[in-house]
DRENDO-1510 file (C-alpha; in Angstrom, 1 decimal, always signed):
<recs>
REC; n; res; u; v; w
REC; 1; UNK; +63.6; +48.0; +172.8 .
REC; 2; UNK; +63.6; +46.9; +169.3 .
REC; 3; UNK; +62.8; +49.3; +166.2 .
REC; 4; UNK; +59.0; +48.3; +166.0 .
REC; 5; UNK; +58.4; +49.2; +170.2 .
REC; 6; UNK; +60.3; +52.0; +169.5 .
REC; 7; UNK; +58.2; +53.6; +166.3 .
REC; 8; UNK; +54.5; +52.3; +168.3 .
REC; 9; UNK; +56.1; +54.1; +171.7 .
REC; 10; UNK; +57.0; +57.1; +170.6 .
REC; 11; UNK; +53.6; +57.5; +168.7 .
REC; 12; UNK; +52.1; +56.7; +171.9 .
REC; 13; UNK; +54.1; +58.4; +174.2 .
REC; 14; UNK; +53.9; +61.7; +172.0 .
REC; 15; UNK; +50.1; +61.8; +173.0 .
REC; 16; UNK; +51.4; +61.4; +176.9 .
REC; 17; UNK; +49.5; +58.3; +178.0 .
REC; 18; UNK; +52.3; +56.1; +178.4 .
REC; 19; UNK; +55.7; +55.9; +180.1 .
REC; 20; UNK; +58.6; +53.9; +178.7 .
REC; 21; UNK; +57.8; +51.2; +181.9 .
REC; 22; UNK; +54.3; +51.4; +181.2 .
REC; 23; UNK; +54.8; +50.5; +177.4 .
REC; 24; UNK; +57.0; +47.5; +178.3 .
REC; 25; UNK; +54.2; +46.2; +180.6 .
REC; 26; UNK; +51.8; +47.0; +177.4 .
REC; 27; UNK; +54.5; +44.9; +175.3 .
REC; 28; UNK; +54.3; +42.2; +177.7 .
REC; 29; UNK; +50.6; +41.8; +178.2 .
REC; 30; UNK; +49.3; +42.1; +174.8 .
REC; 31; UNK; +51.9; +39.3; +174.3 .
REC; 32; UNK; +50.0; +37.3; +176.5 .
REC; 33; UNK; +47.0; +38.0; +174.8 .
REC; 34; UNK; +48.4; +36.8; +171.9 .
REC; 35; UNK; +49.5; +33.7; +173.1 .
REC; 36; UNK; +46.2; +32.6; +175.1 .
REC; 37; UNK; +44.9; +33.0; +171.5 .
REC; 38; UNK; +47.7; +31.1; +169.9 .
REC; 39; UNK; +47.1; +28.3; +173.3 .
REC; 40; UNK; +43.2; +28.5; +172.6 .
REC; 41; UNK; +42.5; +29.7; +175.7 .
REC; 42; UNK; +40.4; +33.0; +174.6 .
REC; 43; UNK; +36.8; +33.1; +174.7 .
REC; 44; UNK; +35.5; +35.1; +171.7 .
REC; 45; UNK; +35.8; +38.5; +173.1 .
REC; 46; UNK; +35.2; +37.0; +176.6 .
REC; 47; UNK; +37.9; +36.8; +179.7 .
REC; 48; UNK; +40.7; +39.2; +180.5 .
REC; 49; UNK; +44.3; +40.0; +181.4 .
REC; 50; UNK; +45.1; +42.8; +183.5 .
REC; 51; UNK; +48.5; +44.4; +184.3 .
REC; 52; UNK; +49.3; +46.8; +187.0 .
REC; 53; UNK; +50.7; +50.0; +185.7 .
REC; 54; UNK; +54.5; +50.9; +186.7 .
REC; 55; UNK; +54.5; +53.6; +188.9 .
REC; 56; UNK; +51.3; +54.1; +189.0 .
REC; 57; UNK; +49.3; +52.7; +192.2 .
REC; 58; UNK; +45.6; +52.0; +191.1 .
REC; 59; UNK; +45.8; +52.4; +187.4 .
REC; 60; UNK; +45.5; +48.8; +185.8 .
REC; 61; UNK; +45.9; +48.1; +182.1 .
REC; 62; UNK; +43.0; +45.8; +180.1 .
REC; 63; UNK; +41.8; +44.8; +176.7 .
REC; 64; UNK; +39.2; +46.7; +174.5 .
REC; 65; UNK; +35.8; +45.4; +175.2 .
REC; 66; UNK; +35.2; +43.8; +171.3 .
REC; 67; UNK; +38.4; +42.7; +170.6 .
REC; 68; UNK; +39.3; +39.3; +170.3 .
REC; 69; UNK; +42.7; +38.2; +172.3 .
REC; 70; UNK; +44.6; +38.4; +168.8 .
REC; 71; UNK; +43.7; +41.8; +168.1 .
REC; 72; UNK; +45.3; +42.9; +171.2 .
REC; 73; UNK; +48.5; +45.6; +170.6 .
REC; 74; UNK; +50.5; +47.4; +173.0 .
REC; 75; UNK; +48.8; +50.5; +172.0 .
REC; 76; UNK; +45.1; +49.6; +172.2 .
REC; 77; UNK; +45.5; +48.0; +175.6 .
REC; 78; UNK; +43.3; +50.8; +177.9 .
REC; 79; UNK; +44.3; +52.5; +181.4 .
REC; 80; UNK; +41.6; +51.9; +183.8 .
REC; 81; UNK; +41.5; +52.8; +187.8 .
REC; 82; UNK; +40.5; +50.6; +190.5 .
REC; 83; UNK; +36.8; +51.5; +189.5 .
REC; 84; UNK; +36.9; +50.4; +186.1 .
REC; 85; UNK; +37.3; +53.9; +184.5 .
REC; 86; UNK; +39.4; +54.6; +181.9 .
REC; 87; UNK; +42.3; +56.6; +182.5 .
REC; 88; UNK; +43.6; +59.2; +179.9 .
REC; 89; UNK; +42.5; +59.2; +176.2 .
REC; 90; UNK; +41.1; +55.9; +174.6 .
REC; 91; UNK; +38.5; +55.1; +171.6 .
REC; 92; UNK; +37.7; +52.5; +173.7 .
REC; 93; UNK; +35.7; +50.6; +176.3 .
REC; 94; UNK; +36.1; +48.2; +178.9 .
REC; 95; UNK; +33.8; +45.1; +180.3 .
REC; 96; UNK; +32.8; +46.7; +183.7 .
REC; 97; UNK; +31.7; +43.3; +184.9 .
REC; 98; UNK; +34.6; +41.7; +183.7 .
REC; 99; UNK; +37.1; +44.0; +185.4 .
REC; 100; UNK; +35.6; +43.5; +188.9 .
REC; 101; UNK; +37.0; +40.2; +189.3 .
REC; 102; UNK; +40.9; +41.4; +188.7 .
REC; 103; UNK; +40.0; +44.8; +190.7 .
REC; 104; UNK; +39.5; +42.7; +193.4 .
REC; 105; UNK; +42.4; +40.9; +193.4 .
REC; 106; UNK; +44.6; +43.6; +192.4 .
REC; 107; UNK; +43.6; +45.7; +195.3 .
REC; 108; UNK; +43.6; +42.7; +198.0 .
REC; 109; UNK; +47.2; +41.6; +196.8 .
REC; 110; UNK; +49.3; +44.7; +196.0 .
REC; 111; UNK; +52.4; +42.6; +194.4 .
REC; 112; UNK; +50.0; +41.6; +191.7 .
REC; 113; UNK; +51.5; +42.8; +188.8 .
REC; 114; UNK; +49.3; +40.5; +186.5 .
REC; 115; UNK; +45.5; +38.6; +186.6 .
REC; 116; UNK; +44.5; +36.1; +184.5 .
REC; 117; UNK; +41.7; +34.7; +184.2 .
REC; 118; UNK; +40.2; +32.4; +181.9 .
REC; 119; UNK; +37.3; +30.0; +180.8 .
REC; 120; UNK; +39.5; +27.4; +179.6 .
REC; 121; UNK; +38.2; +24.5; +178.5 .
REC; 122; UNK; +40.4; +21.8; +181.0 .
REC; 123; UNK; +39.7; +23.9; +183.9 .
REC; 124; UNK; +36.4; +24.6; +183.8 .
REC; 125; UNK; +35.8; +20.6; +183.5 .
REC; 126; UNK; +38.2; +20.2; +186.4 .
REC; 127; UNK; +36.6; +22.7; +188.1 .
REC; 128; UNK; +33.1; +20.8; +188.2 .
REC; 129; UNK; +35.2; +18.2; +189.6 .
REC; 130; UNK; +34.1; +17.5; +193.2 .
REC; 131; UNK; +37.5; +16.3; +194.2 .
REC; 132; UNK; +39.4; +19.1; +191.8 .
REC; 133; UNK; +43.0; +18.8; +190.6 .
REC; 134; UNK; +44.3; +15.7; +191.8 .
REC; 135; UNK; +47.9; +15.3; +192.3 .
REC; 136; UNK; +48.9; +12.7; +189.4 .
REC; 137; UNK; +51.2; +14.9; +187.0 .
REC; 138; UNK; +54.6; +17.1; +187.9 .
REC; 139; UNK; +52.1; +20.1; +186.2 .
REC; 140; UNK; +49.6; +19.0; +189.5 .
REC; 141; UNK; +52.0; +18.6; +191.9 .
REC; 142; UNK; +53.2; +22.4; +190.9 .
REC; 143; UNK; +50.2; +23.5; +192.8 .
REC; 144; UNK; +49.8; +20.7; +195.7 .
REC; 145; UNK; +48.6; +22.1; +198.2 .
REC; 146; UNK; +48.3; +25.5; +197.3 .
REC; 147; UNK; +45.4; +25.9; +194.6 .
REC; 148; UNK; +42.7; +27.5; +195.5 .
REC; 149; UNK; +39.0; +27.2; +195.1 .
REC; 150; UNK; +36.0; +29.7; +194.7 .
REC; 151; UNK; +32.5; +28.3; +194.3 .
REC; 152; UNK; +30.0; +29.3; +191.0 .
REC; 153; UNK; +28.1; +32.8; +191.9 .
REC; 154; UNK; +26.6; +33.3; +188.2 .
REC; 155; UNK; +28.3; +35.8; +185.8 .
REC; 156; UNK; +27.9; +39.6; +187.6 .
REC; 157; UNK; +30.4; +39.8; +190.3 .
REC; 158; UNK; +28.7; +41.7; +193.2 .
REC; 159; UNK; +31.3; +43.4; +195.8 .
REC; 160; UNK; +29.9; +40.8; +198.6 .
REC; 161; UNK; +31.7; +38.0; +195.9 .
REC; 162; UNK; +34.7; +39.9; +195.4 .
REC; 163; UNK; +35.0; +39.9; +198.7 .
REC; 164; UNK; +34.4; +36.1; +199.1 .
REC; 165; UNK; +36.7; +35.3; +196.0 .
REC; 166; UNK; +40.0; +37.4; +197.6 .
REC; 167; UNK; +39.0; +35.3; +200.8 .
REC; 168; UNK; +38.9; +32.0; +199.0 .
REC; 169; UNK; +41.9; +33.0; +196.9 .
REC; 170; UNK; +44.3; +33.9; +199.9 .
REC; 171; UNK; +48.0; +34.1; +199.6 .
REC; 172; UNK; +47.4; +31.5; +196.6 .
REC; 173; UNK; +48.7; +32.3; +192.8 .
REC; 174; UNK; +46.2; +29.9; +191.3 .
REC; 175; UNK; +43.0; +29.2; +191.5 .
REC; 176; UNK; +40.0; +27.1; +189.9 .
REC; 177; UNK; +36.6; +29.2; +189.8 .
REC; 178; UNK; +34.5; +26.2; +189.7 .
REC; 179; UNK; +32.3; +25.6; +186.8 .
REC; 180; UNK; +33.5; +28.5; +185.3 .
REC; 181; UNK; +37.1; +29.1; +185.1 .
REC; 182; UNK; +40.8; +29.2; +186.2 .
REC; 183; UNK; +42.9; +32.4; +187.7 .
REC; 184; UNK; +46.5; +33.2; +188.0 .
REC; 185; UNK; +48.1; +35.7; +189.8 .
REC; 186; UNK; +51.8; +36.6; +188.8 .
REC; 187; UNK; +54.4; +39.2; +190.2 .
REC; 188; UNK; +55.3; +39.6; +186.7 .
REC; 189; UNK; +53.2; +38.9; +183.7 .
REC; 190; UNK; +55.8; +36.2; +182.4 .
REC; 191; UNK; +54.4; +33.8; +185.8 .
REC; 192; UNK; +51.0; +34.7; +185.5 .
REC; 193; UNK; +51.6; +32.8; +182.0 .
REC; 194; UNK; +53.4; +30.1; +182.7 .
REC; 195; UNK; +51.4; +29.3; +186.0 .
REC; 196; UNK; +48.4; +29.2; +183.8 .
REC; 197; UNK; +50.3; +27.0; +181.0 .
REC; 198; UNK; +51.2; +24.6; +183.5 .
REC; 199; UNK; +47.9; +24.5; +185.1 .
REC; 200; UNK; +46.1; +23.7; +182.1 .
REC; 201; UNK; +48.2; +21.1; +181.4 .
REC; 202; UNK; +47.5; +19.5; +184.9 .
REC; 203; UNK; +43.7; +19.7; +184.4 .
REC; 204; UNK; +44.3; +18.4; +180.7 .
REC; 205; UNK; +46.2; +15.4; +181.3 .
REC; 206; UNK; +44.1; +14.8; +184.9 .
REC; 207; UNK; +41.0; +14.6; +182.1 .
REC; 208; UNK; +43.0; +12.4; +179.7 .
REC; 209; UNK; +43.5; +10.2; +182.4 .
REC; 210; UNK; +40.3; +10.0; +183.9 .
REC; 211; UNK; +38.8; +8.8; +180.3 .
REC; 212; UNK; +41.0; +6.2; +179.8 .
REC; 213; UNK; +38.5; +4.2; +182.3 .
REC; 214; UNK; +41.5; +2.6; +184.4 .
REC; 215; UNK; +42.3; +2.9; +187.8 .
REC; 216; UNK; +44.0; +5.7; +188.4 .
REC; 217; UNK; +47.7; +5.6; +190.6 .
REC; 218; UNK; +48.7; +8.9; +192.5 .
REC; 219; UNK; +52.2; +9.0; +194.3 .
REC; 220; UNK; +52.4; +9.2; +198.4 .
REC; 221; UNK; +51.7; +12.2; +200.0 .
REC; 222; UNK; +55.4; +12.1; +201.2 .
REC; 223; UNK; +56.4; +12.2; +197.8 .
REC; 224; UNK; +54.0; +15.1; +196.2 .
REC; 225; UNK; +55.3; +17.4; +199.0 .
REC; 226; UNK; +58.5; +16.5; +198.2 .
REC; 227; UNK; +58.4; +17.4; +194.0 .
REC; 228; UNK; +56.5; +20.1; +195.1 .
REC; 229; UNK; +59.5; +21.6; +196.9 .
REC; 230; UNK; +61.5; +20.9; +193.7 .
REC; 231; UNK; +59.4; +22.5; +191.9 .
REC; 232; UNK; +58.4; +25.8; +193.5 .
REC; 233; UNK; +62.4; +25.9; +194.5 .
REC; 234; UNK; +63.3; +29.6; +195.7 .
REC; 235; UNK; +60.0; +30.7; +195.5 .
REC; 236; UNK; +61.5; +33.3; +192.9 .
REC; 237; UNK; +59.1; +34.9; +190.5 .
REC; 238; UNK; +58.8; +31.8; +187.6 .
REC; 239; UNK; +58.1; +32.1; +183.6 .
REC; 240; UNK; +61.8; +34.3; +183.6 .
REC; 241; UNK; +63.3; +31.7; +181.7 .
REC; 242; UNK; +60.8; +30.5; +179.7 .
REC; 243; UNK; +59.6; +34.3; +178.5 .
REC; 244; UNK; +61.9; +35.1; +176.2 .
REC; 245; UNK; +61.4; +31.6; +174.1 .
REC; 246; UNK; +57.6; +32.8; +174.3 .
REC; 247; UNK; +58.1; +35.8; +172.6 .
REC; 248; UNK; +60.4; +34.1; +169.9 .
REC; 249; UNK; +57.3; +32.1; +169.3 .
REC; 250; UNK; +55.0; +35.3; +168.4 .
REC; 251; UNK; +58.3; +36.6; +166.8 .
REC; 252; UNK; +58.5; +34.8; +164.3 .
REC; 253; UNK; +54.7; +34.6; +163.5 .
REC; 254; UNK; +54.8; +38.2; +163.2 .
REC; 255; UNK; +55.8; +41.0; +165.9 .
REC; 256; UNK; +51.8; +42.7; +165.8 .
REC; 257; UNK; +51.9; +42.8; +169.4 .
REC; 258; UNK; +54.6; +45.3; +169.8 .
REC; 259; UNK; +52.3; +48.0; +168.2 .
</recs>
């Protein structure tokens, strides 16, 4: 843990609402806050991350209600419970309705360490799609076969739609909400990321694609399952590699997240 975790962790853990697990999960997931913001993936102070707490079963960790993605800090991240209630001392609020989509899916898969989910811009338009993401990129082919689909129910989620989103997601880490969004799910917060990097990018070159007003080639079915394989490989938890580089990024633009 470098200096600046160490000074924000301390001042946080002297108040006893964080453990030093917990704060590297805080670390972690106001760093993809940050990046979303950096990607352009936030939504004015709309959408949400969420992070299961180490040790902790049913505490879940979220962003302030008001705060835009790159105001988000280690130590303003808030503790919630399953319910939505905020766990421990915090100046600040949640979005209710925004939580009850990630409750869901943190209670229906318990190796959910992190949820995104997002209105970004390629996967919305995807999303309206009536065929969806079509498999014409190595980003697509990531997810052949395995992306999930959960129709528009307006924006308060009821528990009769969590219950019919968990369905529709399934055993799936990804997922296109049509006409409103995409969703990740990620044993660690690194592959919740990078899922969602790479499925943007399938939905973004799929559109770029589609406007070029040409036919349109896809490779053989043989073939997609086949890259597919490649890809997914040991079925280890992905973004590992590619975290570290991540947080150079933010590094070097200025560590605010670590606070």
């Amino acid at each position: 843990m470098d200096k600046l975790s160490l000074s924000a962790h301390a001042a946080v853990a002297g108040a006893g609402i964080t453990s030093p697990a917990e704060w590297q999960t805080r670390v972690d997931l106001a760093a993809c806050y940050q990046l979303c913001a950096l990607y352009g993936w936030d939504d004015g102070i709309y959408t949400h991350i969420s992070a299961a707490v180490p040790g902790e079963a049913g505490h879940y960790l979220i962003n302030p209600f008001g705060m835009r993605f790159d105001e988000v800090r280690a130590s303003n991240l808030v503790k919630v419970d399953g319910d939505g209630a905020v766990v421990g001392p915090s100046g600040y609020t949640v979005n209710q309705s925004g939580f009850r989509l990630h409750a869901a899916v943190h209670k229906a898969r318990p190796e959910a360490a992190c949820v995104m989910h997002l209105h970004n811009v390629a996967g919305i338009a995807v999303g309206i799609q009536e065929g969806g993401l079509l498999p014409m990129s190595p980003y697509a082919l990531r997810f052949y076969g395995e992306l999930a689909y959960h129709d528009y129910e307006g924006i308060a989620m009821t528990a009769d739609e969590q219950a019919r989103l968990v369905q529709d997601l399934g055993a799936h880490y990804a997922m296109l909400l049509r006409n409103h969004g995409s969703l990740t799910v990620g044993r660690t917060i690194p592959e919740a990321f990078v899922l969602m990097e790479t499925l943007d990018r399938a939905c973004e070159v799929q559109l770029r694609a589609q406007a070029a007003g040409v036919p349109l080639r896809q490779p053989p079915e043989d073939m997609c399952r086949h890259v597919h394989g490649q890809l997914v490989g040991d079925g280890s938890p992905e973004g590992a590699l590619e975290w570290p580089s991540l947080l150079r990024r933010l590094d070097a633009a200025g560590p605010r997240y670590r606070t």
